[in-house]
C-alpha positions in Angstrom: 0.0 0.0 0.0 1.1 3.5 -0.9 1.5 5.5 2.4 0.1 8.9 2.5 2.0 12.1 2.9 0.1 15.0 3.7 -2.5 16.1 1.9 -1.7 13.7 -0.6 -4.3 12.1 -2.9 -3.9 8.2 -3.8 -4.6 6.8 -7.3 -5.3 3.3 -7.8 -4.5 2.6 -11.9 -5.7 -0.6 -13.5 -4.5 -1.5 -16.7 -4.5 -5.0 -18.8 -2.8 -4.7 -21.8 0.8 -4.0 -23.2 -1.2 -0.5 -25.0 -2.4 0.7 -22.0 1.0 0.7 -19.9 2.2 2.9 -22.9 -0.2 5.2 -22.5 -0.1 4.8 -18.6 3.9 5.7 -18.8 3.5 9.4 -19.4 0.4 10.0 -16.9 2.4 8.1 -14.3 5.1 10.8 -14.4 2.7 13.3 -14.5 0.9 12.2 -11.4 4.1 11.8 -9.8 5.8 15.6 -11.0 2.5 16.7 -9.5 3.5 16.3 -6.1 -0.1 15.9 -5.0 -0.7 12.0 -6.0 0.4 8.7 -4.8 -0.7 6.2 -7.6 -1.0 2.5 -7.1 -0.6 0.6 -10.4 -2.7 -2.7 -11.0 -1.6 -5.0 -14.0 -4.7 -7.6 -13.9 -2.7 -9.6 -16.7 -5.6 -9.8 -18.6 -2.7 -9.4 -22.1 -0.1 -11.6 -21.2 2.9 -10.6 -22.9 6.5 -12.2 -22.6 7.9 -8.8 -23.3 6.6 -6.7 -20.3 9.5 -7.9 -18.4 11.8 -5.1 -16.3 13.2 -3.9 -19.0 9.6 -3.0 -20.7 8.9 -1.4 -18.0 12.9 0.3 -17.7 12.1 1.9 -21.2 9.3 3.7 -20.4 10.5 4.9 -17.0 7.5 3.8 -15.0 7.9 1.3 -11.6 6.5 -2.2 -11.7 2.7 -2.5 -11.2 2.3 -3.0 -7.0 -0.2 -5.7 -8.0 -0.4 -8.0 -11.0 -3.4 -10.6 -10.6 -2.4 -13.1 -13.1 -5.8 -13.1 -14.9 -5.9 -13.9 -18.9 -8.3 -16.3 -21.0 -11.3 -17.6 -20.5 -14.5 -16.2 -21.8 -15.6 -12.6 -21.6 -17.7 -13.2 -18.9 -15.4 -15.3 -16.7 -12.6 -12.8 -16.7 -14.1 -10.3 -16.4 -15.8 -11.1 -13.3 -12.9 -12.5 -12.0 -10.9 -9.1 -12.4 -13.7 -7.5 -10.6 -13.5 -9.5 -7.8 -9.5 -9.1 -8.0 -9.9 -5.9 -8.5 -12.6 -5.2 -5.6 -10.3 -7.1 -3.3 -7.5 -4.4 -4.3 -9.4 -1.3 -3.6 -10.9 -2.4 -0.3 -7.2 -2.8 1.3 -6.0 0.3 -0.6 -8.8 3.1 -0.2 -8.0 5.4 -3.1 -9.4 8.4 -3.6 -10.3 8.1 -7.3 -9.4 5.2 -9.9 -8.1 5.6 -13.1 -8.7 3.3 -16.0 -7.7 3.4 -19.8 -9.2 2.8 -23.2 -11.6 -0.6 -23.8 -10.4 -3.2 -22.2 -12.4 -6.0 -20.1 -9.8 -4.8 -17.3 -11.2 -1.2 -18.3 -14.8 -2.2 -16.9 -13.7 -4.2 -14.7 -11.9 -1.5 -12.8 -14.5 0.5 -13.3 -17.5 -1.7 -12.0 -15.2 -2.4 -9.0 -14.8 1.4 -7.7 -18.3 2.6 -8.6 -19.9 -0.2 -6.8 -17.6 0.8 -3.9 -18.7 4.9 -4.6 -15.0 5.5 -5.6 -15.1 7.9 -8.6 -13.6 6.8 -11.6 -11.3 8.3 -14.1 -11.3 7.1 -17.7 -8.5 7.6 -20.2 -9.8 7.8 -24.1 -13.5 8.6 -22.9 -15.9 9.2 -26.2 -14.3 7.1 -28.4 -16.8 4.8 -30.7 -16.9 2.3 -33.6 -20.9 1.6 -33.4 -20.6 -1.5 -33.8 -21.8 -3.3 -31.4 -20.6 -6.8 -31.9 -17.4 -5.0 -30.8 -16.4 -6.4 -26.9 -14.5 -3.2 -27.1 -17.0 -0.8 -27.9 -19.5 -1.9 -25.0 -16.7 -1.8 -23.0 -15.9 2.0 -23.4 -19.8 2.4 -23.6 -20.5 1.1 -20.1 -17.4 2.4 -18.6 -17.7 6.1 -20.1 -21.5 5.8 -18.7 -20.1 5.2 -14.8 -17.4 7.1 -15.1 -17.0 10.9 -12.9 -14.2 12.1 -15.4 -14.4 12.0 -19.0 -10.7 12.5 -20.2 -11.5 12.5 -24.4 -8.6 12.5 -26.9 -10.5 14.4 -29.8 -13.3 16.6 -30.5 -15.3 14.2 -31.7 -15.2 11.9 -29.2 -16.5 14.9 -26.4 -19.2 15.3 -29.3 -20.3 11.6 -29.2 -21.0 11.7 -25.1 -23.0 15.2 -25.4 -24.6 13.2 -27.8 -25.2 10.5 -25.4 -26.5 13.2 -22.8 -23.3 13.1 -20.8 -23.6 16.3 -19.0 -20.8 18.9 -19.6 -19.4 19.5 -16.5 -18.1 15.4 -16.5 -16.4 16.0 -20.2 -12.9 16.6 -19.8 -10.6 17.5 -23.2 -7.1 16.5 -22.8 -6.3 16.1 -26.3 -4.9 12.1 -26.5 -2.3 11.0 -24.1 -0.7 8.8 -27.0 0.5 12.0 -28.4 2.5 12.8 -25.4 3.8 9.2 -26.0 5.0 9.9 -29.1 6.5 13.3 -28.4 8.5 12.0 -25.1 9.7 8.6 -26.9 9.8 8.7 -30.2 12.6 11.2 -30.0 14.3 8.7 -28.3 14.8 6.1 -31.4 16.2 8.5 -33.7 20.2 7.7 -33.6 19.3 3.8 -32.5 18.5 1.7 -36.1 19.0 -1.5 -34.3 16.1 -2.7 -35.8 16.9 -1.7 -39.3 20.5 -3.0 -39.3 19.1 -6.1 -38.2 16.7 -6.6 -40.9 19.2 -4.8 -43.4 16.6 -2.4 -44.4 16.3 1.5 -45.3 14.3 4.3 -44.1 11.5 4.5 -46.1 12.3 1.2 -47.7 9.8 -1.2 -46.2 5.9 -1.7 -45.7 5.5 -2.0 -41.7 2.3 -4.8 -40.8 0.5 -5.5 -37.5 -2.4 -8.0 -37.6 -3.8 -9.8 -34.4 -7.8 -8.7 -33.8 -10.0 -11.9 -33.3 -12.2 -10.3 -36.4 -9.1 -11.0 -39.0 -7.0 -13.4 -37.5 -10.4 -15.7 -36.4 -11.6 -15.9 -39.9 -9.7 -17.9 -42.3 -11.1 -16.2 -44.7 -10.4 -12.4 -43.7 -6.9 -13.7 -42.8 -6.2 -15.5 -46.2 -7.1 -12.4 -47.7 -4.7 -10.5 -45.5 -1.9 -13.2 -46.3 -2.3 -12.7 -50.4 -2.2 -8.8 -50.1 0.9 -9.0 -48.0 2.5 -11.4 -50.3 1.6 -9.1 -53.4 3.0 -6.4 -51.6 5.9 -8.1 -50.6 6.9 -9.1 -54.4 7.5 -4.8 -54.4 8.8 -3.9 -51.5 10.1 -5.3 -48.3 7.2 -6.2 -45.7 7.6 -6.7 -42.1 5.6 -8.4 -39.7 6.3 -8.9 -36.1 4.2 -12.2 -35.5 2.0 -12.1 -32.1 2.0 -15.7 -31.1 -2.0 -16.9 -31.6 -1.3 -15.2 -35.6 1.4 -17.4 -35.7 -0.1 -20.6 -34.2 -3.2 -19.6 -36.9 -1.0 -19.3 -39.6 0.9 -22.3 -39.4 -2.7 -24.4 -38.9 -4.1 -22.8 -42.4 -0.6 -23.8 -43.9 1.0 -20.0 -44.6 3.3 -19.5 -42.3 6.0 -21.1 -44.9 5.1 -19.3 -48.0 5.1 -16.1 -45.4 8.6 -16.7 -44.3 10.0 -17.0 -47.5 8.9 -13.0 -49.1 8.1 -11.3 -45.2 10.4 -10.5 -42.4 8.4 -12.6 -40.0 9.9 -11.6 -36.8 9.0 -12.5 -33.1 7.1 -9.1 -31.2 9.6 -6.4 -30.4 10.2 -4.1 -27.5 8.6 -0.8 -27.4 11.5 1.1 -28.6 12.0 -1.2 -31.1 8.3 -1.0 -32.2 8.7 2.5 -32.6 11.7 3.0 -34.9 10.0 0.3 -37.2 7.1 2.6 -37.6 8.8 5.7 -37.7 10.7 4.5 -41.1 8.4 2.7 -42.9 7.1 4.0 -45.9 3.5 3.0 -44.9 1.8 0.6 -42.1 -0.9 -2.1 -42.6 -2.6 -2.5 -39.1 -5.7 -4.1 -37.1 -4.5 -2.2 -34.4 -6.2 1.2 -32.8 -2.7 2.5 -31.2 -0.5 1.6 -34.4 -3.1 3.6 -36.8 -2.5 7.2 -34.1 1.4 6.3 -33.7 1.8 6.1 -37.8 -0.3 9.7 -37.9 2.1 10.9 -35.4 5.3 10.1 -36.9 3.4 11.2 -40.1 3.9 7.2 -41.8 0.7 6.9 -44.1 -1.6 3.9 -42.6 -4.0 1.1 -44.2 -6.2 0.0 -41.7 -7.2 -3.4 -42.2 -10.8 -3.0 -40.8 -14.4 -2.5 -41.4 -14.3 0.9 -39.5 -12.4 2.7 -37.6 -12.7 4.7 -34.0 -9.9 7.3 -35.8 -12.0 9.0 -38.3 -10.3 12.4 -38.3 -7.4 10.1 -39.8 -9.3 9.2 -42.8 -10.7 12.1 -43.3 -7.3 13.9 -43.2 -5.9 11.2 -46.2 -3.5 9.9 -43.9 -5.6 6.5 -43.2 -7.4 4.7 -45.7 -9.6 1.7 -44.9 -9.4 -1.4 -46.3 -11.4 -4.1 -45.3 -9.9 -7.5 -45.8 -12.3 -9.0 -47.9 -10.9 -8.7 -51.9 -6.9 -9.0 -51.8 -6.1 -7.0 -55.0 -8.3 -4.1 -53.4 -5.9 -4.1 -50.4 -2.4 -4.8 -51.9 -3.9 -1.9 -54.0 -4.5 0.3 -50.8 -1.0 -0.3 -49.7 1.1 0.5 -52.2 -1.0 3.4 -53.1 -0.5 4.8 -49.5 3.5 4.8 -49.9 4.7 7.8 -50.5 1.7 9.3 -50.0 0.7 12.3 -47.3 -2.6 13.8 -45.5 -3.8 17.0 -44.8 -1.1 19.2 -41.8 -3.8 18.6 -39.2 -4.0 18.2 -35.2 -6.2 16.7 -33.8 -5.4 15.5 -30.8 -4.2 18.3 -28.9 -0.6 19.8 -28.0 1.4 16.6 -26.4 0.0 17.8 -22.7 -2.9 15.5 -22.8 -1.0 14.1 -19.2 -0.3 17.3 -17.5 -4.2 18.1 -18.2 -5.1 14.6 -16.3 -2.8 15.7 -13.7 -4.1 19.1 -12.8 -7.6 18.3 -13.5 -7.8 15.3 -11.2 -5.4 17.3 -8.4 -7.7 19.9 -8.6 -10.9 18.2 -8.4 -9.8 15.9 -5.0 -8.4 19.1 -3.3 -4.6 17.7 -3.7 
């Protein structure tokens, strides 16, 4: 338990999921530079990733989680009521003063179901955001969460307009601009004279299509994903492709019989570091992704993106030219996507905010429980 100085406020943070520490890292410090806020974090291991060792969490500069409760698998249902129990279990020894959660996870509600039943208010990172679509887990999770939530921290205009729309009173809607921003401002700069990753895979700057594919929609149905698989491969007979392999995409691709043809035209390579992961997308010439984060962090380090989805939350994006959908049902329509987004550019936009999204959580949360 954190002890309390005085005065000082206590945060308990609960995050699942490799994304969310990332985004946790730069509104950790900024709880801590505050002076006013003690901050518990809670890893409920719902993502378990081989990576998020010390050294993951040496590169972002952010302790160990106080707590990790070793919960992944299962159905929806059972882990997510096993969290909140966890998690209910955590907040009774710790008595925070507010609890902080991030994005759309089931460790998202479940943190959040946890502290409003026990009337602590909760805090929720990347409030507004939606798909509607409702077979989404994700999007009833940021639904129900935003809905039980006492601050509202949106990344984007759009997403505070979605909750007025809703009927979300004002004075809960908090604009930070998007803490992934800050993210990219504080770490990317840190990859710049490192090319470890490119040396390894004897590539260039601009010389190589980045790929990230692991939502249950694609990589669940063999269709989607043979589609995917063709694209990449017609892609890959242009210009270099990379794809660092999350372990289930692996295990499906070797059971539909790709994963050979794969290895011998893509740079198959085992997930990287975050660091690593960053220098990869700040020189490719363009990035194929399932993934929410990926699609922001290619806007930020201004890397046109092909998202390989029905929708997207990140509309602005598309509408700005520097993400194109492509749904992964016709393969010559997405190796076309792809190589027409290289070399390509959007509109000079900015839309989420000035890189201070954290400072913003900071203050307004210091503020608000009289820190």
């Amino acid at each position: 338990s954190l002890p309390r100085g005085a005065g000082m406020k206590k945060i308990v943070t609960v995050l699942g999921a490799r994304p969310q520490f990332i985004k946790a890292s730069v509104v950790s410090n900024a709880l801590r530079r505050s002076g006013a806020l003690g901050e518990v974090l809670v890893h409920t291991g719902q993502h378990y990733d081989a990576n998020m060792s010390d050294v993951f969490f040496d590169e972002l500069g952010m302790p160990k989680p106080a707590y990790h409760l070793d919960i992944h698998g299962g159905g929806h249902g059972a882990m997510t009521g096993r969290m909140l129990a966890e998690v209910e279990r955590v907040l009774l020894y710790e008595k925070p003063d507010a609890v902080l959660v991030y994005g759309d996870t089931n460790s998202t509600l479940a943190g959040a179901l946890a502290a409003v039943k026990l009337h602590i208010p909760v805090a929720h990172v990347e409030a507004g955001l939606r798909s509607f679509n409702m077979a989404m887990p994700e999007e009833v999770n940021r639904i129900l969460t935003d809905r039980i939530s006492r601050w509202l921290f949106t990344p984007t205009a759009l997403a505070a307009a979605h909750l007025r729309r809703e009927g979300v009173a004002d004075a809960l809607i908090v604009p930070v601009g998007d803490v992934m921003y800050d993210v990219a401002l504080h770490h990317g700069a840190r990859v710049d004279a490192n090319g470890r990753m490119l040396g390894q895979l004897g590539l260039k700057p601009a010389g190589y299509v980045l790929t990230t594919v692991h939502r249950a929609e694609n990589t669940d149905d063999p269709r989607r994903l043979s589609v995917v698989v063709s694209a990449l491969l017609a892609v890959a007979a242009r210009i270099p492709v990379v794809w660092p392999l999350h372990p289930r995409t692996r295990g499906v691709l070797e059971r539909q019989g790709w994963l050979a043809r794969l290895s011998a035209a893509v740079h198959l390579i085992d997930p990287v570091g975050y660091l690593d992961m960053v220098e990869l997308e700040r020189h490719a010439a363009a990035i194929a992704t399932d993934s929410g984060g990926v699609q922001k962090e290619a806007f930020f380090y201004r890397v046109p993106c092909i998202t390989l989805r029905d929708e997207t939350e990140w509309v602005e994006l598309v509408e700005a030219g520097w993400n194109r959908l492509a749904p992964p049902l016709d393969s010559d329509a997405v190796s076309t996507a792809v190589m027409g987004a290289v070399g390509s550019r959007g509109q000079d936009v900015e839309p989420y905010g000035q890189g201070d999204a954290a400072d913003r959580i900071a203050r307004r949360l210091s503020a608000d429980l009289g820190a």
